[in-house]
C-alpha positions in Angstrom: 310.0 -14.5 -13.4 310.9 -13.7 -9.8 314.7 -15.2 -8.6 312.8 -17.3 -6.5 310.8 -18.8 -9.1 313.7 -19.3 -11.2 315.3 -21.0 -8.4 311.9 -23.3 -7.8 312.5 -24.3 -11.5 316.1 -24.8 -11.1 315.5 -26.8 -8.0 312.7 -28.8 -9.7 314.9 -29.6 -12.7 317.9 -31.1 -10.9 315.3 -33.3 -8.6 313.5 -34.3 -11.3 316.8 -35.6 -13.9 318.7 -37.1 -10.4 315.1 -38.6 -9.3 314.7 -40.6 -12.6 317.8 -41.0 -13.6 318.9 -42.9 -11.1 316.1 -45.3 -10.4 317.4 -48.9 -10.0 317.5 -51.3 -13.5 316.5 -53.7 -13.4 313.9 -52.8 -11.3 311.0 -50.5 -12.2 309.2 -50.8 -14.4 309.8 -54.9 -14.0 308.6 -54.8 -18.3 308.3 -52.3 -21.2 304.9 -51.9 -22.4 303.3 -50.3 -25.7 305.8 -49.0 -28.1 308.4 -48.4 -25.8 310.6 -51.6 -26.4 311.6 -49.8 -30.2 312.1 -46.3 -29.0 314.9 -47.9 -26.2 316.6 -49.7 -28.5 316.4 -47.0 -30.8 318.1 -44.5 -28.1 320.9 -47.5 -27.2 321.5 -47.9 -31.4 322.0 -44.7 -31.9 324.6 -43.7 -28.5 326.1 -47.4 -29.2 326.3 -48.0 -33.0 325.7 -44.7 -35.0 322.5 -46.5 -37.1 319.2 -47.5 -36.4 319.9 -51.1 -38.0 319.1 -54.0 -36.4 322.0 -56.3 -35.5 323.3 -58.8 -33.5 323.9 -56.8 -30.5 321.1 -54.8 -30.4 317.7 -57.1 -29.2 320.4 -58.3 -26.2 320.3 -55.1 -24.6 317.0 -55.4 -23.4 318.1 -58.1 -20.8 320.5 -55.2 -19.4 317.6 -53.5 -17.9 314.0 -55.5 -18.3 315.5 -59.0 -17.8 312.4 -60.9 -15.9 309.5 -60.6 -18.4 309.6 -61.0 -21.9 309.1 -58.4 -23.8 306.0 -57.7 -26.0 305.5 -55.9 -29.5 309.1 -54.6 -30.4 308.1 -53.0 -34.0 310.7 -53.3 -36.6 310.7 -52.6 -40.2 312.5 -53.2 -43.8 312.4 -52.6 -47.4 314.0 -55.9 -49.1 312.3 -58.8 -47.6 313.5 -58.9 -44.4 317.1 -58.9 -45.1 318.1 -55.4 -43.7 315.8 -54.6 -40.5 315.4 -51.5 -38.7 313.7 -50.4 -35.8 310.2 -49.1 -36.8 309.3 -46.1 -35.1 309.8 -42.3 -36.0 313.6 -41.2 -34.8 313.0 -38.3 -33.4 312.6 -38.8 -30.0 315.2 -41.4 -29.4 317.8 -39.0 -30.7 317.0 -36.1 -29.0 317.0 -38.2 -25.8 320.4 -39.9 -27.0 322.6 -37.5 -24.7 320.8 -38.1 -21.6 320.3 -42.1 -22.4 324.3 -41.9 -23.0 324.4 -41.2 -19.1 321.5 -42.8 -17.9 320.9 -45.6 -20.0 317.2 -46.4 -19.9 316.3 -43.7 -17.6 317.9 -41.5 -19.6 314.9 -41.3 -21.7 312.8 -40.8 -18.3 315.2 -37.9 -17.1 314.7 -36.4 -20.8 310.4 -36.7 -19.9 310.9 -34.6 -17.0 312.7 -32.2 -18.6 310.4 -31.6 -21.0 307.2 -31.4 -18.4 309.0 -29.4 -17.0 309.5 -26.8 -19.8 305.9 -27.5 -20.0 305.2 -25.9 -16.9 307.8 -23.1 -17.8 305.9 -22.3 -20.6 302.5 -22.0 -19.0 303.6 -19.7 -16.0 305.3 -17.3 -18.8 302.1 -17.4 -20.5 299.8 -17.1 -17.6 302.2 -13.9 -15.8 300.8 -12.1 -18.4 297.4 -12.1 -17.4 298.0 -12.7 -13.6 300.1 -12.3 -10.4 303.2 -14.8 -10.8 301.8 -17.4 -7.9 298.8 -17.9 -9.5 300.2 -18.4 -12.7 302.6 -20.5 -11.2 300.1 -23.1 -9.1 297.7 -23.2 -12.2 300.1 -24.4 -14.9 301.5 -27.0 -12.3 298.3 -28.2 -11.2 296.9 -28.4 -15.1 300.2 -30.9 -16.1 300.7 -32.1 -12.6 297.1 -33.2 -11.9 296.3 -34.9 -15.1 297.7 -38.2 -17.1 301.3 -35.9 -18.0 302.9 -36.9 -15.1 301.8 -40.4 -15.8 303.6 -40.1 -19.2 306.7 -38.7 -17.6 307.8 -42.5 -17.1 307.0 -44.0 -20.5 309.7 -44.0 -22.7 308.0 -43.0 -25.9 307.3 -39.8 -27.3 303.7 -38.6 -25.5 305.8 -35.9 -23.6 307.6 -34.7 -26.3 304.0 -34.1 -28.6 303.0 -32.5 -25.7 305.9 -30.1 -25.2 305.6 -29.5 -28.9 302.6 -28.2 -29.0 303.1 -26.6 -25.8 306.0 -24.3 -27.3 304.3 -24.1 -30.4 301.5 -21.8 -28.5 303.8 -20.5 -26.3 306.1 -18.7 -28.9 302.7 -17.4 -30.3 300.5 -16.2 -28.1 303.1 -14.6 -25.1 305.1 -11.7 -25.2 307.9 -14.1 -26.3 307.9 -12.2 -29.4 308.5 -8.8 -28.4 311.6 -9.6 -26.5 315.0 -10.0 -27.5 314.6 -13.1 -28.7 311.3 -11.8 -30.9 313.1 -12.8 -34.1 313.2 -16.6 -32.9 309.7 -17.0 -31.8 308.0 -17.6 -35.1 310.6 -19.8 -36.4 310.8 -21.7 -33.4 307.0 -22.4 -32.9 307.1 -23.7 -36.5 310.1 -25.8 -35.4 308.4 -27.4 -32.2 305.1 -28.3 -33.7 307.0 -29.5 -36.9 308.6 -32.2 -34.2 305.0 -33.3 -33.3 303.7 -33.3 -36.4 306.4 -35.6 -37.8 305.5 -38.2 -34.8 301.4 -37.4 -35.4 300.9 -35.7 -38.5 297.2 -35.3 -37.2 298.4 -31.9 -35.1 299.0 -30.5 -38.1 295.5 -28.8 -37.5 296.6 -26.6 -34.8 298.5 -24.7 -37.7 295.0 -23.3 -38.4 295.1 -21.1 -34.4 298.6 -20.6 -34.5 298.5 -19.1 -38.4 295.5 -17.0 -37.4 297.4 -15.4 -34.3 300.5 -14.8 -36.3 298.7 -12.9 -38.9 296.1 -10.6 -36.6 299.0 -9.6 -34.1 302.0 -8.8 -37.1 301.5 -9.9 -40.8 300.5 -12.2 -43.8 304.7 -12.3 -44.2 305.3 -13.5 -40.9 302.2 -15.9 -41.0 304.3 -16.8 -44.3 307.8 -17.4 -42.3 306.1 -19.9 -39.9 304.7 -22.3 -42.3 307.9 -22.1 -44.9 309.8 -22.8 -41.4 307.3 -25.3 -40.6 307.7 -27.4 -44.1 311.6 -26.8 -43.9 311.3 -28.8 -40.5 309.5 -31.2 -41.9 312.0 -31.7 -44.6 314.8 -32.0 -42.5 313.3 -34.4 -40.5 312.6 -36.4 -43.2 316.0 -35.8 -44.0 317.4 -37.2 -40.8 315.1 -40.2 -41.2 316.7 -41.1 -44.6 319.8 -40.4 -43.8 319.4 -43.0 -40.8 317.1 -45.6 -42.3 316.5 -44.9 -46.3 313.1 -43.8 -46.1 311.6 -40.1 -45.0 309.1 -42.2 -42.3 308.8 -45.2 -41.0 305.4 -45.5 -42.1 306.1 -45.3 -45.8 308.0 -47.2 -47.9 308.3 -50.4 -45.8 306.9 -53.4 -43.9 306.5 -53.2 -40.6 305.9 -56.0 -38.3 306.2 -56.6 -34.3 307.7 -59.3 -32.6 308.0 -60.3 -28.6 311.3 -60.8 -27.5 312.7 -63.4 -24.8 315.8 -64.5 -26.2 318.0 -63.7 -29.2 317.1 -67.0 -30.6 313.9 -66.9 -30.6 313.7 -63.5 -31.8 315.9 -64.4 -34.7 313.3 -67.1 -35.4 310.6 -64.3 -34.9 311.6 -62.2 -37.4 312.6 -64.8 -40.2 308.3 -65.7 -40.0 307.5 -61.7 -40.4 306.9 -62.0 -44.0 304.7 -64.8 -43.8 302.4 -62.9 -40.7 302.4 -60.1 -42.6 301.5 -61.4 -46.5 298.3 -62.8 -43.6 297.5 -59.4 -41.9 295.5 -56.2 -43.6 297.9 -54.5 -46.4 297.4 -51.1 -45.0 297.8 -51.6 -41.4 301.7 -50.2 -41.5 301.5 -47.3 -43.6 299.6 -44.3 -43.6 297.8 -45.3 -46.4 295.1 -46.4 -43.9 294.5 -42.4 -43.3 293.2 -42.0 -47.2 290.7 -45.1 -46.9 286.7 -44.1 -46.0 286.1 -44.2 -42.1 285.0 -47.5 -40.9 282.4 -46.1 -38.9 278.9 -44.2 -39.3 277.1 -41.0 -37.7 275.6 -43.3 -34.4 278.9 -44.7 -33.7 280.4 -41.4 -34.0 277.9 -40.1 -31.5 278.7 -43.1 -29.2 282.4 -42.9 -28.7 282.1 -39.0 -28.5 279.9 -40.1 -25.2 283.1 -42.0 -24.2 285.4 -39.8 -25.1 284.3 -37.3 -22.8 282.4 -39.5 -19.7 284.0 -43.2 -20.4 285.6 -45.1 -17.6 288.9 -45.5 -19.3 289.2 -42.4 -21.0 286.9 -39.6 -20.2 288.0 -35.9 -20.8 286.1 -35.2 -17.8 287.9 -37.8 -15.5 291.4 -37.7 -16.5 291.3 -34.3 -17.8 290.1 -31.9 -15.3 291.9 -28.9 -15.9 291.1 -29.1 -19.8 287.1 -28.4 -18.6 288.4 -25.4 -15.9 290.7 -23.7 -18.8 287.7 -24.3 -21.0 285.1 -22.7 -18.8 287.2 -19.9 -17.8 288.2 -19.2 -21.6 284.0 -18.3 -21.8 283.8 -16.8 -18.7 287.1 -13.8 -20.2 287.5 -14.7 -23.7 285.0 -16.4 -25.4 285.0 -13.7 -28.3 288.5 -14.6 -29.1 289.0 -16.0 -32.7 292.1 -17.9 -32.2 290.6 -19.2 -29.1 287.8 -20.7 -31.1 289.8 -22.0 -33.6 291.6 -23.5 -31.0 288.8 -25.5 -30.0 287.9 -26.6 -33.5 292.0 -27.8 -34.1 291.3 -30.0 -30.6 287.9 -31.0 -31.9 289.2 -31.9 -34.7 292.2 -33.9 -33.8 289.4 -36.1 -31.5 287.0 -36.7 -34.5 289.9 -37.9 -36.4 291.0 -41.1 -34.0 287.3 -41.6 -33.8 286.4 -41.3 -37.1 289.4 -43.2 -38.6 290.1 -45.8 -36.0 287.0 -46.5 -34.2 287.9 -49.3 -32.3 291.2 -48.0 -30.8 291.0 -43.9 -31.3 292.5 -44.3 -27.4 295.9 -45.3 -27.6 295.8 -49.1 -28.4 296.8 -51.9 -25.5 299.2 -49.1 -24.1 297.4 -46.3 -22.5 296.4 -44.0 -19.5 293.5 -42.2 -20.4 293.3 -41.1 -23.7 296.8 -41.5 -24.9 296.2 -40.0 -28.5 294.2 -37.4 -26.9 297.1 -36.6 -24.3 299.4 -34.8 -26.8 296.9 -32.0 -27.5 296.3 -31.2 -23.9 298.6 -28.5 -23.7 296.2 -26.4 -25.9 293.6 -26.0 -23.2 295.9 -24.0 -21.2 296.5 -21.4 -23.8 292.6 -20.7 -24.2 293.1 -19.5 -20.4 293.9 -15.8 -19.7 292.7 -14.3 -16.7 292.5 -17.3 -13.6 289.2 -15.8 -11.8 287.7 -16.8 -9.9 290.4 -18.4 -8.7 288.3 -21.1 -6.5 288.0 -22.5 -10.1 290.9 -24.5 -9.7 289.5 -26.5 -6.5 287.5 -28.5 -8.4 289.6 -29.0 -10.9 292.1 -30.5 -8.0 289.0 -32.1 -6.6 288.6 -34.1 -9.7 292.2 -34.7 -9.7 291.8 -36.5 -6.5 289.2 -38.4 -7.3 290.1 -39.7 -10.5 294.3 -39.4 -10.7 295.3 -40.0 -7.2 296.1 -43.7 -7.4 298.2 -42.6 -11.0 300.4 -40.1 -10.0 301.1 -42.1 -7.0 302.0 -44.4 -8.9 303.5 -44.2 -11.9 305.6 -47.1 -13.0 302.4 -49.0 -12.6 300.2 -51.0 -9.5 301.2 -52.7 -7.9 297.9 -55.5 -7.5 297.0 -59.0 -8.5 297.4 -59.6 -12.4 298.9 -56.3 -12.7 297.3 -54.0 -15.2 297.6 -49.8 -16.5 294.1 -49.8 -15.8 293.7 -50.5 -12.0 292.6 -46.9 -11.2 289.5 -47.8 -12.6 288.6 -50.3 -10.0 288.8 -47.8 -7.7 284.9 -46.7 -6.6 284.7 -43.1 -8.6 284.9 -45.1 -11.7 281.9 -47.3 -11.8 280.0 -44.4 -11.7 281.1 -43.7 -15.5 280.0 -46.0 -18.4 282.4 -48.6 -19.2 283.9 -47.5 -22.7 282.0 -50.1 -25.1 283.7 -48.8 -28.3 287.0 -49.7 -26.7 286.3 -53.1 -25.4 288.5 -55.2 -27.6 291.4 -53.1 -26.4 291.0 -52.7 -23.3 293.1 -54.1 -20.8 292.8 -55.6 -17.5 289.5 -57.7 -18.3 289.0 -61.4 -18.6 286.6 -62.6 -21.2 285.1 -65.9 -22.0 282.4 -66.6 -24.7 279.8 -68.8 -26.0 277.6 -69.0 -29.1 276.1 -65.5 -29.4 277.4 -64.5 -26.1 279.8 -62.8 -24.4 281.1 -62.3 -20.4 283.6 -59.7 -19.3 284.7 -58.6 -16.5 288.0 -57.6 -14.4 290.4 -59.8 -15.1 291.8 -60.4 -11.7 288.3 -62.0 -10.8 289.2 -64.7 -13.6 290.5 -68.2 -12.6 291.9 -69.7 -15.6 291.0 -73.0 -15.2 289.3 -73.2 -18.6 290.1 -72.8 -22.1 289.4 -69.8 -23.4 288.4 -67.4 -20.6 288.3 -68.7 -17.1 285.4 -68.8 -14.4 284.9 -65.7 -11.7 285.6 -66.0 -8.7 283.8 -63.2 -6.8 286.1 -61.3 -3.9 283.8 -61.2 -0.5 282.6 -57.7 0.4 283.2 -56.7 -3.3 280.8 -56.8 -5.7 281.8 -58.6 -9.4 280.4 -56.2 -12.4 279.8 -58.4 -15.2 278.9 -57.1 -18.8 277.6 -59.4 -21.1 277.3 -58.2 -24.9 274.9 -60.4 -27.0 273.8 -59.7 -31.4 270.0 -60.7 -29.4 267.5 -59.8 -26.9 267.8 -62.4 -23.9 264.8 -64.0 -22.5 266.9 -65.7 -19.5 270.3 -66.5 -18.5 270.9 -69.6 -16.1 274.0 -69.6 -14.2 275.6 -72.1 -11.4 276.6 -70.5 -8.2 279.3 -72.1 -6.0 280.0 -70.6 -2.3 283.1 -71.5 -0.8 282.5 -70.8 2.7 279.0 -73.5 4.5 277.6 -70.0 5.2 277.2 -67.5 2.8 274.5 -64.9 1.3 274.9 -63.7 -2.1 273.0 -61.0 -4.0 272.5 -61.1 -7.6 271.5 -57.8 -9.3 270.7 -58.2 -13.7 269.2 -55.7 -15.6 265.9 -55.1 -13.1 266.4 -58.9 -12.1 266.9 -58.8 -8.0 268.0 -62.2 -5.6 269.6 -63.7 -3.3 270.6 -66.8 -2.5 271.5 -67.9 0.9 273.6 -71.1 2.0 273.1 -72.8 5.9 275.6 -74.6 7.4 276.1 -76.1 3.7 278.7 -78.7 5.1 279.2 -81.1 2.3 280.6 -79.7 -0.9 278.0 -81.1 -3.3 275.3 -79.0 -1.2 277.2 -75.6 -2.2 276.0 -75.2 -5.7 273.0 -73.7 -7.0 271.5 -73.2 -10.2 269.4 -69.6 -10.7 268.2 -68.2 -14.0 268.4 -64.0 -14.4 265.4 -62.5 -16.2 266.1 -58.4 -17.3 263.4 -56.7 -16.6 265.0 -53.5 -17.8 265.6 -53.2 -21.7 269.5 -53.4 -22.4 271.6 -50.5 -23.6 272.3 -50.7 -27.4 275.7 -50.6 -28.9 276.6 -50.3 -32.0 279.9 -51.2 -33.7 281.4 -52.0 -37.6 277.5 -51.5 -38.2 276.5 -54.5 -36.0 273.9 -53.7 -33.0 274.8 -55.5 -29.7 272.7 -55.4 -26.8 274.5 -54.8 -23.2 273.2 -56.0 -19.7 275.0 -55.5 -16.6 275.1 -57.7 -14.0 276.3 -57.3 -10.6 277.0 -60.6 -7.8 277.6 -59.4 -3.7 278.9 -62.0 -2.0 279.0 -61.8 2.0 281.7 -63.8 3.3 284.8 -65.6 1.8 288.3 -67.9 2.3 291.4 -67.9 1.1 292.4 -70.1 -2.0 295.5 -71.6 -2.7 296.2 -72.9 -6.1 300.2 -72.5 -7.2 299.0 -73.0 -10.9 297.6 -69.4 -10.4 299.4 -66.0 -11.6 298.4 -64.8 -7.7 298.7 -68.2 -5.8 296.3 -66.8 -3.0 293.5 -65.7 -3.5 290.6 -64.3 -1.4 287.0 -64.9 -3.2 284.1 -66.1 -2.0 281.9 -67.8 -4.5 282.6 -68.6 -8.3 280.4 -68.5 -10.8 279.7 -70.8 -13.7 277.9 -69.6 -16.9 275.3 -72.2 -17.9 273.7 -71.4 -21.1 270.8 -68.6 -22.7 267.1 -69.9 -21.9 266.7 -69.8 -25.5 269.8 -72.4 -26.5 268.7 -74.4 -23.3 265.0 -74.8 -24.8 265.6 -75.4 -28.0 262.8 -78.1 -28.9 265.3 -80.2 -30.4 267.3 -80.5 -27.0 263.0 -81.7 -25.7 262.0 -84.9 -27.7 261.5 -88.2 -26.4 259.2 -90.9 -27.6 257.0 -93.3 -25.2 257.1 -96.9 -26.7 255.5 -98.5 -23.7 254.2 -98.0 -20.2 252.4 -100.7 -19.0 250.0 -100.3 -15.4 247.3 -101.8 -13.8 243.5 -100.1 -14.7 243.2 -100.2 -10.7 245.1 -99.8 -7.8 245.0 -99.8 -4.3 245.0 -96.4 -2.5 248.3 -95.9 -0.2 249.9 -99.0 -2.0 252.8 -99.0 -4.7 253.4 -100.3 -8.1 256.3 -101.1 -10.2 255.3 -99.7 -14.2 257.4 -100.7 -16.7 258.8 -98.4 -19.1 260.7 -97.9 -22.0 261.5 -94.7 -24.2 263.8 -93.6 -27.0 266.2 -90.2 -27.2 264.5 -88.6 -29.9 266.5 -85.7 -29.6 269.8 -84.2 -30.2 271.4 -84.2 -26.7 271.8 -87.0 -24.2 270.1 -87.8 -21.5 272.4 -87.3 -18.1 271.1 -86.8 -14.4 274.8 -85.4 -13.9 275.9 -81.9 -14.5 274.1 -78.5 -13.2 271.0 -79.1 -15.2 270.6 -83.0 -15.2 267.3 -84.6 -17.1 265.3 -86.9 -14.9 262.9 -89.4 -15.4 259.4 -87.7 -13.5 255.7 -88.8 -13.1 253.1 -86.5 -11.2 249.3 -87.7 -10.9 246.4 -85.7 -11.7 243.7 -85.9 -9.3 240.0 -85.9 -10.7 239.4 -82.4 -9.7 242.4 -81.7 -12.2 245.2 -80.6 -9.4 248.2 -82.5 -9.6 250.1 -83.9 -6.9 254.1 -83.5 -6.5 255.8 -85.1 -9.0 258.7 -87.9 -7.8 261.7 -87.8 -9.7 264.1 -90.7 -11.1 267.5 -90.2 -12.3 269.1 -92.1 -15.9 271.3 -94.5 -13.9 273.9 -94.2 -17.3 273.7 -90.9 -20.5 271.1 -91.6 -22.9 272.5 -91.1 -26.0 270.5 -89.9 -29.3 268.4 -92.4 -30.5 268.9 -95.1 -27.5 266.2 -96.7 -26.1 266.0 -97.5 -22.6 263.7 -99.4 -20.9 263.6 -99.4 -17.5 260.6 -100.1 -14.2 259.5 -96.9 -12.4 258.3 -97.6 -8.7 255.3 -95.5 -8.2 253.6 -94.2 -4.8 249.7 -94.3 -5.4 248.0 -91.2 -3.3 245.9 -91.9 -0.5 242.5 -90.7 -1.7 240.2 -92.9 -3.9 239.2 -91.7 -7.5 240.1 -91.7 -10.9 243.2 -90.5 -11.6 245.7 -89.6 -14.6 249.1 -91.0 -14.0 251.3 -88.5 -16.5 255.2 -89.7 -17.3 257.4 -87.2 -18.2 261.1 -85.6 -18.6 262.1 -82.5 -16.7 265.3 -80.6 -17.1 265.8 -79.9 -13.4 266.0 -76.1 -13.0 264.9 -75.3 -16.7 261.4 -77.3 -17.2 259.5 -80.1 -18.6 259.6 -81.4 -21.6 255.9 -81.5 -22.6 256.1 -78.2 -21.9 258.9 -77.4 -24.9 258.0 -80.2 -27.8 257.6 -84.0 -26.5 253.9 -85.3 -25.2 253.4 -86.9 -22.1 252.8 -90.2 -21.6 249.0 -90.4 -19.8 247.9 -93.5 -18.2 243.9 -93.3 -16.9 243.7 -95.8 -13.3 241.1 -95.8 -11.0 242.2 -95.8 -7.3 240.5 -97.7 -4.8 
């Protein structure tokens, strides 16, 4: 490199350490998140105490820095019932940031991130010079870590950047001219060193021994293929080693019990950890060991094939949208290199460390509750840039930025998290680019940032900031004005109908409902009182759902989508976000199939009494009584009230309107009620059928479901 690049680095480096060492705690981020509460403590145990055991002082320290919120999932482990605990992640990484925490304190383990993206970046110009001019080699490697989830990364403090730089110095020792420098007898031995590192924190990169074995062996010999791997499984050992040494067992993922709990006082954590062995003697005997690795995948070919979709296209973690660079470095190794074996077998090492999340943990293969992009996927990113050689054309790398800025922008600007109502790691995707991806189905239990509330067969989700909590479980959406509410609703069965209640805050409003085909809108005018801003509508799909398929089951999956035109402000203090902008909430009713079930539709007639002949124009009062023969009440109250109804039938056979009349009190099942109907006779002469009936306003009539009309045969004169 050039004295200038060297002093780009240089400069780089002491911005970057200075720049996140020094950002204010407490402060940002206002709470840990994923796995990082262990790996902290882990760092302050081991600059503090010496050990990794936990004791007294330890769980305090995260007040020093993360005081406001508590703090979730701290993992801990132990091999004699709970009596000696430890801290129940892999080591590694919390040692080797130990120096720099030992300055910094928390950010020490940020400053010790951007180190390592930058060596990242080091290592991919060296690599790249050999191929190209310096500047280009130079703008692509710092546009293919900059512009992708890396940077993100830089600010958690577990180990995602140190995988990555693994592997990243892993190829880099290989395949550059590393080897025939001075320092040519340390490459080998040192790439077997590095991935060692991330193999001990995912032993799943393991497979990119296969490319890096390959190249060692074409370009000198078997014997130095030999070195590298008897270097590799000495690493291994000593890590192991280090881990004993430390905590009595080579992993923590062997050996022990492992448990999390959330920490907001000592006391309370204390109390925490004395009812691990109970939660855990409840929860699946191979969720804390590898031991789940060795079992038969969970999953089958058409699952397989559906998360691959995801994998590459999904909302939350698409190769394509949070990975651009890996698809430039991709096409441009087949544009110069696609006959390459060690490129190829590249590909299959990354292919293969995808299949195996998917395969073997079908439901979270992304990273778990923690996660920006695909977080498993992340550490193997650094390959793609080593199946690059020659960077032409060069105008390659605008779309790469282009997808960048579409897809990353809000994430690199802003990575200790967004700030925005209910605050959540996946706010980028509310951002418009996104909905034109599928939301990632196989994920959806994971996944956060989404409210969810369910019924029998039935289930609503949507973002989670459009959620009032005002019910137990889930809440009810509100819809923003000028922002349309996506709704997806997973069902095990084909629906027929869906009724829903509609609420419009503002008198004036114009809201647009859009389900599966299914297009309206409903409109309010001058809707002063509040008991006139409700409405009941049914959605029909006219389109078939998607199909999704998961732990065998089918599911079907309609999306729905509400526009509303105008809004107010809310104020409830009760809320998370105590003002709130929406205009119009929406109130799930029931499937048409639950709501006309015929047992919900019986009623028996025990007497109506009327006159054989009437007067035309006049009006008569008709006795009546009736018994609930069915298994819900009677109510005229509520979004879908049961009235009382008669409707005559004029000779020719047309009806007139029917005239409703409301249950004055619930009819409960098997009451009877009996009761006088006032009835309107029409104005023309003939003889009629007067036909007494129950409707379910909004939903239908009874006789039209399972119960039988009560007919009545008068002549009108």
């Amino acid at each position: 490199m050039s004295r200038a690049t060297h002093l780009a680095f240089l400069s780089m480096a002491v911005f970057l350490v200075l720049f996140t060492g020094t950002v204010g705690k407490p402060g940002l981020p206002p709470t840990l998140k994923a796995d990082e509460p262990a790996y902290l403590l882990m760092a302050q145990s081991l600059v503090e105490d010496g050990d990794l055991l936990v004791e007294p002082q330890d769980l305090p320290r995260l007040l020093d820095n993360y005081p406001y919120l508590p703090t979730q999932n701290l993992i801990l482990m132990s091999d004699d019932g709970w009596k000696t605990v430890y801290f129940g992640k892999p080591y590694i990484y919390s040692l080797l940031a130990a120096p720099l925490v030992a300055v910094f304190g928390a950010n020490g383990l940020v400053s010790f991130n951007a180190l390592l993206f930058l060596l990242m970046v080091w290592c991919g110009t060296h690599y790249l010079k050999l191929f190209n001019d310096e500047a280009r080699a130079f703008m692509f490697s710092s546009a293919f870590f900059l512009l992708s989830p890396a940077w993100a990364y830089v600010f958690w403090i577990q180990p995602e950047i140190l995988n990555m730089t693994a592997v990243s110095v892993a190829f880099f020792c290989v395949f550059s001219e590393f080897g025939k420098s001075r320092f040519s007898r340390f490459a080998v031995p040192l790439s077997a060193i590095a991935l060692a590192i991330g193999i001990y924190n995912k032993p799943v990169l393991l497979a990119f021994a296969l490319p890096l074995v390959y190249a060692i062996q074409r370009r000198r010999n078997v014997k130095t293929a030999g070195v590298w791997l008897a270097t590799l499984a000495i690493g291994m050992l000593a890590l192991a080693g280090g881990s004993m040494l430390l905590t009595g067992h080579p992993t923590a993922y062997l050996g022990v019990a492992r448990g999390g709990i959330n920490f907001a006082s000592s006391e309370t954590a204390v109390e925490m950890i004395e009812q691990l062995p109970e939660r855990l003697a409840q929860a699946s005997k191979t969720a804390n060991s590898w031991s789940w690795v060795f079992r038969a995948p969970p999953t089958n070919l058409r699952e397989i094939r559906q998360s691959l979709g995801y994998f590459f296209w999904g909302r939350h973690t698409g190769l394509l949208l949070y990975m651009p660079f890996a698809v430039i470095s991709f096409l441009l190794f087949l544009i110069h290199r696609r006959r390459r074996p060690e490129g190829w077998l590249t590909v299959l090492a990354l292919a293969t460390i995808a299949l195996f999340f998917i395969c073997v943990i079908p439901l979270n293969w992304h990273g778990g509750g923690g996660f920006i992009g695909n977080r498993y996927f992340v550490m193997a990113y650094p390959a793609f840039l080593f199946l690059v050689t020659t960077i032409k054309p060069a105008w390659l790398v605008v779309p790469g930025a282009a997808g960048a800025g579409l897809f990353l922008g809000s994430i690199l600007f802003t990575p200790f998290g967004a700030p925005v109502p209910l605050p959540t790691l996946q706010a980028h995707t509310r951002n418009p680019p996104f909905q034109w991806f599928p939301y990632d189905l196989s994920l959806r239990k994971s996944l956060p940032g989404y409210g969810v509330f369910g019924y029998s067969h039935l289930v609503l989700t949507g973002r989670k900031d459009f959620f009032m909590p005002d019910r137990e479980p889930g809440g009810v959406p509100l819809i923003q004005a000028r922002v349309p509410l996506d709704i997806m609703v997973f069902t095990d069965r084909l629906i027929k109908g869906l009724f829903f209640e509609i609420t419009t805050f503002p008198p004036d409003n114009e809201i647009e409902i859009e389900f599966a085909g299914h297009h309206e809108v409903i409109r309010f005018e001058n809707a002063v009182r509040k008991d006139h801003r409700s409405r009941v509508f049914e959605v029909r799909p006219e389109l078939p759902p998607r199909e999704h398929w998961e732990l065998g089951e089918r599911y079907f999956v309609y999306e729905m989508k509400i526009h509303v035109a105008q809004g107010e402000r809310l104020h409830d203090p009760s809320l998370p976000s105590p003002v709130f902008f929406a205009g119009a909430k929406l109130n799930f009713i029931g499937r048409r199939d639950q709501i006309t079930r015929p047992e919900h539709y019986r009623v028996q007639w025990l007497e109506a009494q009327a006159p054989t002949e009437v007067e035309r124009g006049s009006s008569i009062s008709l006795p009546v009584r009736l018994r609930n023969t069915s298994k819900t009440s009677f109510t005229s109250e509520g979004p879908i009230p049961v009235n009382l109804t008669y409707r005559w039938i004029r000779p020719d056979g047309s009806r007139l309107e029917a005239t409703r009349s409301k249950f004055k009190e619930p009819l409960a099942p098997g009451a009877e009620l009996a009761t006088t109907l006032e009835i309107d006779v029409p104005q023309a002469s003939g003889d009629y059928q007067l036909v007494l009936d129950l409707v379910r306003e909004n939903v239908g009539w009874f006789s039209d479901v399972a119960s039988e009309v009560k007919s009545l045969t008068i002549r009108v004169r």
